[in-house]
N, C-alpha and C positions, 0 to 999 in steps of 0.2 A: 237653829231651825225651829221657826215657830209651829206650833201644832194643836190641835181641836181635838179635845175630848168629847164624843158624842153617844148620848144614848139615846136610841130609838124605841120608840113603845107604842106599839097598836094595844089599842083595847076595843071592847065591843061595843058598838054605837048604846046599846041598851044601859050597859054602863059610866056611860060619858058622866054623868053629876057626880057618880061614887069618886070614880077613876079623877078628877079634875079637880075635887075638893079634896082629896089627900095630895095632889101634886102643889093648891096649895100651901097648906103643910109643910111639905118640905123647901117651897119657897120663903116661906115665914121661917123656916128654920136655919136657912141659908142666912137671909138679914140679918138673922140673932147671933149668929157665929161666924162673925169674918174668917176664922181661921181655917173655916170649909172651901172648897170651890165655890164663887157665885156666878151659877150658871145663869145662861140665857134662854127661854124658853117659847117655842113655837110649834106652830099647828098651821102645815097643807091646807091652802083653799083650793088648788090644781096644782096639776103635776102628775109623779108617778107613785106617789105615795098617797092613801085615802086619809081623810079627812080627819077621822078615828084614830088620828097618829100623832103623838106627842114627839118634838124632838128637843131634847136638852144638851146644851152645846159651850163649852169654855175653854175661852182660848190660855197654853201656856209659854212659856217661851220654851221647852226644852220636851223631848219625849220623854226624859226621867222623869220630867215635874208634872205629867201627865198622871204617869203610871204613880206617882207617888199620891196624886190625889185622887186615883180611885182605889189604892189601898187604905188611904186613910177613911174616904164614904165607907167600904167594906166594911172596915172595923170598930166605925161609930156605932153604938150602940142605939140611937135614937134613929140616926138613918136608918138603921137593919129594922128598928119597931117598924118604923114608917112605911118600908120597902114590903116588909111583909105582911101590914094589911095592903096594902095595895097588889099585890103579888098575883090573887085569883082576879083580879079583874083586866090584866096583862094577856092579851091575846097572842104577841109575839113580841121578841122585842133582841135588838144587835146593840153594840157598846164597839162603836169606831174610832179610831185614830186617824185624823188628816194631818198631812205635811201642807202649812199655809206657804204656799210659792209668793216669793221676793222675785217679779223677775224683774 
């Protein structure tokens, strides 16, 4: 069972440069280190989600290998720098799991 590890992140429109130039950051740091997930990243121009809203998304084949790569982001030490300047600029933000349907 394929599946999508997703995290969502609203920040606040005032913040978009701050918030957007550490995200890329941690896309330059994804490059640098194959050994990370390399996620795919996008931003709502409609829909039910506003604009202000990052969503970062990679597909694995298996729910363990999901969960095993966001233990590993957790426990990166560069990741957690990164996350935590970014962190007050975070308006709200969910970390989903999709089951990709084979039908």
């Amino acid at each position: 069972m394929a599946v999508v590890l997703r995290f969502v992140q609203r920040y606040l429109p005032k913040d978009r440069d701050a918030f957007l130039s550490l995200e890329a950051q941690f896309a330059s740091m994804e490059r640098s280190r194959p050994e990370l997930p390399q996620g795919r990243r996008r931003q709502p121009l409609s829909g039910n989600r506003s604009s202000n809203t990052l969503i970062w998304e990679c597909e694995f084949e298996t729910l363990r290998e999901a969960e095993s790569a966001l233990a590993r982001l957790s426990a990166d030490p560069q990741h957690e720098a990164l996350y935590r300047q970014q962190a007050p600029f975070i308006a709200d933000a969910v970390t989903e799991f999709d089951e990709v349907l084979d039908l």
